[in-house]
N, C-alpha and C positions, 0 to 999 in steps of 0.2 A: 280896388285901388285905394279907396278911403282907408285900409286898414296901414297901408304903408304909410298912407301921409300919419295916421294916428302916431303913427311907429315913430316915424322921424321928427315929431313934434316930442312923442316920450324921450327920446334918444337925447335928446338935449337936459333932458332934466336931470336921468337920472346915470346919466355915462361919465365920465371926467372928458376933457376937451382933448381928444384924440383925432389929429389931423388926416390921417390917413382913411378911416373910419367915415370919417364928415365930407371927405373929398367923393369916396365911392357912395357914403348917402347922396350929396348935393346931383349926383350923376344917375343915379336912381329915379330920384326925383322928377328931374327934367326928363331921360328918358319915358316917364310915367305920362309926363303931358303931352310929347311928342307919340305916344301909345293912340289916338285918337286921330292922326291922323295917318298912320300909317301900323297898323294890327300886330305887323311881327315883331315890333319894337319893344311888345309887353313885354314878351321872353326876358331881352337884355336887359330890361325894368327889374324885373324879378333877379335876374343873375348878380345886377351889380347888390342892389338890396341881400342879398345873401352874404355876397363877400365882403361887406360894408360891417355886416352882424358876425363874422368870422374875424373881420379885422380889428373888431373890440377888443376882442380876448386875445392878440397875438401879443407876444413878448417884446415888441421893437414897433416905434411911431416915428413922425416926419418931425420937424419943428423946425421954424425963421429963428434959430439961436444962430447970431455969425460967432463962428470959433474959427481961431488961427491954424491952415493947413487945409489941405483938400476937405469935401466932403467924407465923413466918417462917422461911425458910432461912438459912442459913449454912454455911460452907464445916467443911469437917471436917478434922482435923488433928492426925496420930499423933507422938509421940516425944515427949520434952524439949521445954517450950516456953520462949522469951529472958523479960525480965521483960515486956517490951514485949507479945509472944503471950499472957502472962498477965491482964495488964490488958485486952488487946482480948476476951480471956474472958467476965473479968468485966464487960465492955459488950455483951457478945453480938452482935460481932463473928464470932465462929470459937466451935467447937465442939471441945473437945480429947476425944482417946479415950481416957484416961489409962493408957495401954498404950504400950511400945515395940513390939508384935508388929505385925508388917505377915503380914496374909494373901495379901494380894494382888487383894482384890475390896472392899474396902471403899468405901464411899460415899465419892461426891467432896461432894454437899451433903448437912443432914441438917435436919430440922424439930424447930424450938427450939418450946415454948412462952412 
């Protein structure tokens, strides 16, 4: 069990801040310590920890961005935006990550609400 907490304390450092990912960690986690007091709960410890490392790498994340209209996707989009990327923002068009840093795994769509 120690290697997961090791995991989930790297997972911070070296991931970009991917909500969906963080959500099936934090559930892992807690799973992990509820592991001790009931044995078959390891399993789901382990399951969610899997798809938590599977949901790093997917193409599509959660994000509290409110956008105008139902919940829906939209494309995600790092660096400086033109004034025109701004306004398409503000219609929730595109999702800006208000970061220059590029990780290198970041979501190509993300879920507006």
């Amino acid at each position: 069990m120690l290697v997961i907490y090791a995991t989930f304390i790297c997972w911070f450092v070296f991931f970009p801040p991917r909500l969906l990912s963080w959500l099936l960690m934090f559930v892992a986690v807690v799973l992990g310590y509820v592991r001790f007091w009931r044995p078959r709960v390891g399993r789901w410890a382990i399951g969610f920890f899997l798809a938590a490392l599977v949901a790093a790498f997917l193409p599509i994340d959660i994000t509290f961005h409110n956008a105008p209209g139902p919940p829906h996707f939209v494309r995600y989009v790092c660096g400086m935006p033109s004034p025109h990327g701004t306004e398409r923002h503000k219609r929730g068009e595109i999702y800006l990550s208000g970061s220059c840093l590029v990780y290198g795994n970041e979501p190509k769509y993300v879920l507006v609400w």
